[in-house]
SEMI-635502 format. One record per residue (C-alpha): y, z, x; residue in three letters. Coordinates in steps of 0.25 Angstrom, whole numbers, padded with zeros to 4 digits, always signed. Layout:
N
YZXALA ...
END
This chain:
427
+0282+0001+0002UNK +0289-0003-0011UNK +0287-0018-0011UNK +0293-0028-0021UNK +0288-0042-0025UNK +0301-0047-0032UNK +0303-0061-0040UNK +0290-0066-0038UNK +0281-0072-0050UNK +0269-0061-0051UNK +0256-0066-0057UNK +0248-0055-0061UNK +0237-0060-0071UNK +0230-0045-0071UNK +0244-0042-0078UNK +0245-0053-0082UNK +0259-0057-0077UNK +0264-0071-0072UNK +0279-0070-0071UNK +0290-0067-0062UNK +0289-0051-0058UNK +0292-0043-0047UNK +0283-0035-0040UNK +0285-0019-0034UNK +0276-0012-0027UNK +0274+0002-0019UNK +0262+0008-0013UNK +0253-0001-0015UNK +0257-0001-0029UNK +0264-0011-0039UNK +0274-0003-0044UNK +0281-0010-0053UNK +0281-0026-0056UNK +0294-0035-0063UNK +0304-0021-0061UNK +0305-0013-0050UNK +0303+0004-0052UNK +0315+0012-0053UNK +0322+0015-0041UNK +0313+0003-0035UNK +0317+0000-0019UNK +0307-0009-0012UNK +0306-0009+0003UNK +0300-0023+0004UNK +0302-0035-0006UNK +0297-0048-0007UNK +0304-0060-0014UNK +0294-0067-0020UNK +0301-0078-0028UNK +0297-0092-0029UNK +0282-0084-0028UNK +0271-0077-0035UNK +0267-0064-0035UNK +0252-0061-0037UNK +0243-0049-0036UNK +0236-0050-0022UNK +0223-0060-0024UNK +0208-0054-0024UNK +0198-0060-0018UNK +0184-0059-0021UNK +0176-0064-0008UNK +0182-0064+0007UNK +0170-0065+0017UNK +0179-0055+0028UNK +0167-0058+0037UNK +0169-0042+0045UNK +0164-0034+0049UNK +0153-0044+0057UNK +0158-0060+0056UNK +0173-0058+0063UNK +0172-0070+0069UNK +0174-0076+0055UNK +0186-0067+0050UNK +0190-0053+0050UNK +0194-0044+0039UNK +0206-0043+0045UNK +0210-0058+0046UNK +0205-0060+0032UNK +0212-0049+0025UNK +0224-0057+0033UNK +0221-0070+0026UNK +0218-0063+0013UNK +0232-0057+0012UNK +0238-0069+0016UNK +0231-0076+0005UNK +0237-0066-0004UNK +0224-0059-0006UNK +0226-0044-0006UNK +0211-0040-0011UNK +0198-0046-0004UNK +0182-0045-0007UNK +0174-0046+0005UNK +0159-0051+0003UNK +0148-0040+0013UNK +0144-0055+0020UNK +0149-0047+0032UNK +0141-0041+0046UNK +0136-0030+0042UNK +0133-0035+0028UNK +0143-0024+0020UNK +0132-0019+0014UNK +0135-0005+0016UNK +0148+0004+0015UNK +0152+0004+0030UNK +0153-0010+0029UNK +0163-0010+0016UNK +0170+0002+0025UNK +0173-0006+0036UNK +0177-0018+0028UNK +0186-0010+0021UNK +0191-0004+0034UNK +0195-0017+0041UNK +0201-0022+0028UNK +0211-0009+0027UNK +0214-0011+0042UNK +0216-0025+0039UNK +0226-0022+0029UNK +0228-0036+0023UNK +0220-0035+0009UNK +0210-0027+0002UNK +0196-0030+0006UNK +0186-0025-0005UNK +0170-0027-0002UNK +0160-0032-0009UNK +0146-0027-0003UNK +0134-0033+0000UNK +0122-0033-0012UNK +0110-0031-0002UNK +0109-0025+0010UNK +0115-0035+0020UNK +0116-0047+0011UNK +0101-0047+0012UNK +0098-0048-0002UNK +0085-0038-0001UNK +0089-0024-0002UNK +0102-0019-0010UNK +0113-0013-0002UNK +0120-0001-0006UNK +0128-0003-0018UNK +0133+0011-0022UNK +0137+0013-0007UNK +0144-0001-0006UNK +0152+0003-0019UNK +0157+0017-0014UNK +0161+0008-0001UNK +0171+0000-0010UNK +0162-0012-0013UNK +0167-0019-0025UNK +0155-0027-0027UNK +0141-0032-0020UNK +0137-0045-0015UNK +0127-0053-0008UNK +0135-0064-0008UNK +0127-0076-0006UNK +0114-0070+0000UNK +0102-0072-0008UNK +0095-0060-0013UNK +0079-0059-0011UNK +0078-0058-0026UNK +0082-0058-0039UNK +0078-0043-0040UNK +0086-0039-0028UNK +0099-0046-0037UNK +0095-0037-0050UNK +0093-0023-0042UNK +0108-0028-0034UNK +0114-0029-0046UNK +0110-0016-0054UNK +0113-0010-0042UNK +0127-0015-0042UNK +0129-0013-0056UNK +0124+0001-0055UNK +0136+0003-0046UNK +0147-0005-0054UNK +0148-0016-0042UNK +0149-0032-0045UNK +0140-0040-0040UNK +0145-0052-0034UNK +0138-0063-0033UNK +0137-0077-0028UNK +0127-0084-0034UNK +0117-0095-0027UNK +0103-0095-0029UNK +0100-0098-0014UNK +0086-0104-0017UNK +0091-0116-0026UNK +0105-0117-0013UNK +0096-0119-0002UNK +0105-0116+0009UNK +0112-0127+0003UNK +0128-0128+0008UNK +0135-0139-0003UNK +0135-0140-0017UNK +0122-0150-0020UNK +0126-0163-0024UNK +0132-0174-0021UNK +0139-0168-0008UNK +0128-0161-0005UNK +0120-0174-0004UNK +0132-0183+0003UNK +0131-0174+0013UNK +0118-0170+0013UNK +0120-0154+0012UNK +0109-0145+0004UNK +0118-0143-0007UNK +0118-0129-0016UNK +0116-0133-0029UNK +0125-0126-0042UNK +0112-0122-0048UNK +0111-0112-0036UNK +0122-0103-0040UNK +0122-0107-0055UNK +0105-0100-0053UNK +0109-0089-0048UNK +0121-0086-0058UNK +0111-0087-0067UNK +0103-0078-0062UNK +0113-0066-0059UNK +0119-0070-0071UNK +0105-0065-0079UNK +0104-0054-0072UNK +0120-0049-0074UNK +0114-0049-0090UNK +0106-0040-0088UNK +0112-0031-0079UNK +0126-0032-0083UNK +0129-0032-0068UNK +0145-0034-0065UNK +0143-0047-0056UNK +0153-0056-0049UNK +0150-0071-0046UNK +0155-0077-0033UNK +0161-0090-0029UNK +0154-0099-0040UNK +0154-0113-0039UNK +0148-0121-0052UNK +0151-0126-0065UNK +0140-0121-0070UNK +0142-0107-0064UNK +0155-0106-0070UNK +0149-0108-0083UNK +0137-0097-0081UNK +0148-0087-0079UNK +0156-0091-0091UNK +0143-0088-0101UNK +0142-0074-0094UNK +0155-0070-0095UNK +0154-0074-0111UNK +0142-0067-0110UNK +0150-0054-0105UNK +0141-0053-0093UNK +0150-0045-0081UNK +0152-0057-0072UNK +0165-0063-0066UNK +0165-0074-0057UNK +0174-0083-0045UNK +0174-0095-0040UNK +0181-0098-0023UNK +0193-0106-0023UNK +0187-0115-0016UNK +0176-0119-0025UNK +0188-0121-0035UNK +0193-0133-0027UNK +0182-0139-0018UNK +0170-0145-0022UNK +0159-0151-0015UNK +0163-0165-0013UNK +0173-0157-0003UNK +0166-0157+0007UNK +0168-0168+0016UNK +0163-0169+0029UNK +0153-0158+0030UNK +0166-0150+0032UNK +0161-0135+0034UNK +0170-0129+0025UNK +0166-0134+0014UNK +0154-0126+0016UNK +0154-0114+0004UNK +0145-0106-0003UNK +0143-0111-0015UNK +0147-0124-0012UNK +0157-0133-0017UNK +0152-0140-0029UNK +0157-0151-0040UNK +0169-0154-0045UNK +0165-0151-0058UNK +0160-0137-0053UNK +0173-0136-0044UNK +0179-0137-0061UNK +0170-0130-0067UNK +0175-0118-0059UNK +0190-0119-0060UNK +0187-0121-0076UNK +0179-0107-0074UNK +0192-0103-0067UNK +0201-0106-0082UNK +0191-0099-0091UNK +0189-0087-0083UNK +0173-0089-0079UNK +0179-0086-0065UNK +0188-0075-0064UNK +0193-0076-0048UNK +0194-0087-0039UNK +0192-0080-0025UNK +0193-0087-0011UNK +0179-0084-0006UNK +0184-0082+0009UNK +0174-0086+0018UNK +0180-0089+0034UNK +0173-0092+0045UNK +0175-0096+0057UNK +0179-0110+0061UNK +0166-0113+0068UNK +0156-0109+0056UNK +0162-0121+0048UNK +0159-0132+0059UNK +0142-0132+0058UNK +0137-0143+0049UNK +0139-0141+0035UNK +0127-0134+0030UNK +0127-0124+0044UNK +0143-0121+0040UNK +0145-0106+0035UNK +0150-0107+0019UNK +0163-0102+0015UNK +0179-0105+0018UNK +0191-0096+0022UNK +0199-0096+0009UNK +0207-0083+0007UNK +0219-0091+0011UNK +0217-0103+0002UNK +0212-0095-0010UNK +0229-0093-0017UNK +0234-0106-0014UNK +0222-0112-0020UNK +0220-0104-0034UNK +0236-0108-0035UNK +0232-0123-0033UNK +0222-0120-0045UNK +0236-0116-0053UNK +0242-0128-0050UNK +0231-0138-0054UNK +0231-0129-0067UNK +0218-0122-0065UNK +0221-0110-0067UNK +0236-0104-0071UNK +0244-0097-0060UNK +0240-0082-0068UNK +0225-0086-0070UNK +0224-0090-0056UNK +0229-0079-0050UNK +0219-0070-0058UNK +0207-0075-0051UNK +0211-0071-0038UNK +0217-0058-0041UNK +0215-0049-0055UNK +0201-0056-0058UNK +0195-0053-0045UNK +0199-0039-0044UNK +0194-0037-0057UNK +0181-0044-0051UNK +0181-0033-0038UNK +0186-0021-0046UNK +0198-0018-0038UNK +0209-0016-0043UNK +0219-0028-0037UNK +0222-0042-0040UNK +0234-0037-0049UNK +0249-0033-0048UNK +0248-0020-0059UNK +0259-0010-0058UNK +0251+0003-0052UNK +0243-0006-0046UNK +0238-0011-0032UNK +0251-0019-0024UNK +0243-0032-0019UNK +0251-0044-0022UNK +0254-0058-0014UNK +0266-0067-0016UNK +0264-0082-0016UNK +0271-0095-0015UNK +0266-0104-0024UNK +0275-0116-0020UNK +0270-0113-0004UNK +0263-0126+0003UNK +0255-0123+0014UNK +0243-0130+0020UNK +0229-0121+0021UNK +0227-0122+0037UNK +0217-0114+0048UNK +0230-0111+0051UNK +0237-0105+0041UNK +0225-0097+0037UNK +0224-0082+0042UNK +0209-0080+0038UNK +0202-0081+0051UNK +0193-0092+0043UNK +0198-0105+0043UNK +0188-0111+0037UNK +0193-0119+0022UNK +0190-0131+0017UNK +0206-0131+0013UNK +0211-0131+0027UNK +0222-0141+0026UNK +0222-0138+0011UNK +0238-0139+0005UNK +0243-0127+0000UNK +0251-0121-0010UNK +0255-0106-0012UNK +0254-0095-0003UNK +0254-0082-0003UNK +0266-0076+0004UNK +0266-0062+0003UNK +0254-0052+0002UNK +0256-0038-0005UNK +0244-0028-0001UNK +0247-0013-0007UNK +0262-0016-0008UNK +0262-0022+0006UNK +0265-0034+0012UNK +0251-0039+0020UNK +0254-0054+0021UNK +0269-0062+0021UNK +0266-0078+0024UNK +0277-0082+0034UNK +0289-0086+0028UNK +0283-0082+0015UNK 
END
């Protein structure tokens, strides 16, 4: 198919271009961008004026929950929502049944993805052997499998050791290690930010020292074994500085923060309302700042969703018995452009974080609209309101604090490999 994306505004910060361009693409390839090839006769074209053209978004972390947890989501109805998000490459986390843990696992995911269809799935496998944090699983194996980093996510470790031998380990095989970090001793089982939430409604709260301790302590540990590592979801202030003095310090660390925690914060939570529950939790205002300023200096370098559904019934237990996490692949563009126009971020800088900076962060080569390379784009309306419903959501998750949230931009058309995957109606 030759396939052309005419008078559109194309932001592509990996080439760094933010101005009106046309698009052409054939076999998967962007052929040519602002002038079409010689002897150029597209079979499908897509009017885009009036709306940006971006390279398709990277996602860090998508909890797909199959093989073993269908009754959450599927690969297939997430891949769905993911291109309908204008996501056109995803990261899933091994928290599935079995644990992917081992190549066959990564096989089948990468299986049911292809089938599927709607996006490129990548995996990131698990650390130890079922998430267990004893034995080491099989890196080298996971690696020739197509893992593109290791994680254990946020199961403890039995020791400080067991981390040391993972990440040499790792490093010996040139995979990331991504890492969320919570000391679980100093959390508690806790479920809220501790503090003056926390004691309202008399919740164990998880206190900012627990993920700011254990930074510490990978931190120390990346020093001396220059280990590349990733750090996932961060939540404080204080967090964000820690990060800052490594990078100047030329350590090889990068880091995220959810979109979620970009906007909510603890005093959110109202009600006991289940979907506000999240690991790590909402915290302060000036955390809440502290992370959108680590945004502006480049501390962070990706914004991801953190995609998370479950089914409705797994948010209705009290509070502390709710399961953590929020359906967020949908919200995730509408929101990073809501950071644009409060002026968090420019319109180039935000689009960064949730496409070249994450590829980069994965090592796949996507998140840009490079001529020779991969054909993944989305078209979005900027200007289109819409209200974030269970409704309009096609993740089989419907669980969001920003249910009823307004909304504006949407993607409207979804590229994968020089095909069109996803059109919005009447989009």
């Amino acid at each position: 198919m030759k396939l052309e994306i005419l008078n559109g505004h194309l932001v592509d910060p990996a080439n760094e271009i933010d101005q009106p361009k046309d698009v052409f693409m054939t076999d998967g390839k962007v052929v040519a961008v602002d002038k079409p090839p010689d002897g150029w006769k597209a079979d499908h074209t897509i009017n885009a004026a009036n709306k940006l053209v971006l390279p398709g978004l990277v996602e860090l972390s998508a909890s797909l929950r199959q093989p073993g947890q269908e009754h959450k989501a599927t690969i297939q109805s997430e891949t769905k929502a993911a291109a309908a998000a204008g996501i056109t490459s995803l990261a899933c986390l091994p928290t599935t049944n079995p644990v992917v843990d081992s190549p066959a696992e990564v096989e089948l995911i990468e299986r049911l993805s292809q089938d599927s269809g709607h996006c490129r799935v990548y995996v990131i496998g698990a650390l130890t052997k079922g998430l267990k944090g004893e034995n080491l699983s099989e890196m080298a194996a996971l690696k020739a499998a197509g893992c593109v980093g290791v994680t254990n996510v946020l199961h403890p470790l039995k020791s400080s050791l067991v981390l040391r031998r993972a990440m040499e380990y790792a490093s010996s095989q040139a995979l990331t290690v991504f890492t969320h970090p919570l000391d679980h001793h100093l959390a508690n089982n806790g479920c809220v930010h501790e503090g003056l939430t926390s004691l309202r409604l008399g919740l164990p709260g998880i206190p900012g020292a627990a993920e700011t301790a254990a930074l510490a302590f990978h931190l120390a540990l990346i020093e001396e074994l220059n280990v590349r590592t990733h750090f996932c979801r961060l939540s404080t202030l204080r967090s964000v500085n820690m990060i800052a003095r490594a990078r100047e310090n030329h350590l090889p660390v990068t880091a995220d923060v959810s979109i979620l925690h970009l906007y909510l914060t603890d005093s959110d939570i109202q009600d006991f309302d289940g979907l506000c529950h999240n690991l790590p939790p909402y915290r302060t205002q000036p955390d809440r700042d502290g992370l959108r300023m680590g945004l502006q200096d480049g501390t962070l370098t990706a914004i991801c969703a953190d995609h998370q559904p479950h089914e409705i019934e797994a948010t209705l237990a009290p509070f502390q018995s709710t399961e953590p996490g929020s359906s967020n692949l949908e919200s995730l563009l509408p929101l990073v452009l809501q950071l644009v126009q409060e002026g968090v971020l420019s319109l180039k800088e935000a689009v960064r974080c949730v496409t070249q900076q994450p590829a980069e962060i994965l090592g796949i080569s996507a998140g840009n609209l490079s001529v020779g390379g991969t054909a993944d784009a989305c078209i979005v309306d900027p200007g289109l309101d819409w209200v974030l419903t269970s409704e309009t959501l096609l993740s089989r998750g419907k669980n969001t604090p920003m249910l009823g949230r307004q909304c504006k931009g949407r993607t409207t058309h979804t590229i994968l490999g020089g095909k069109p995957v996803y059109q919005l109606e009447n989009g």
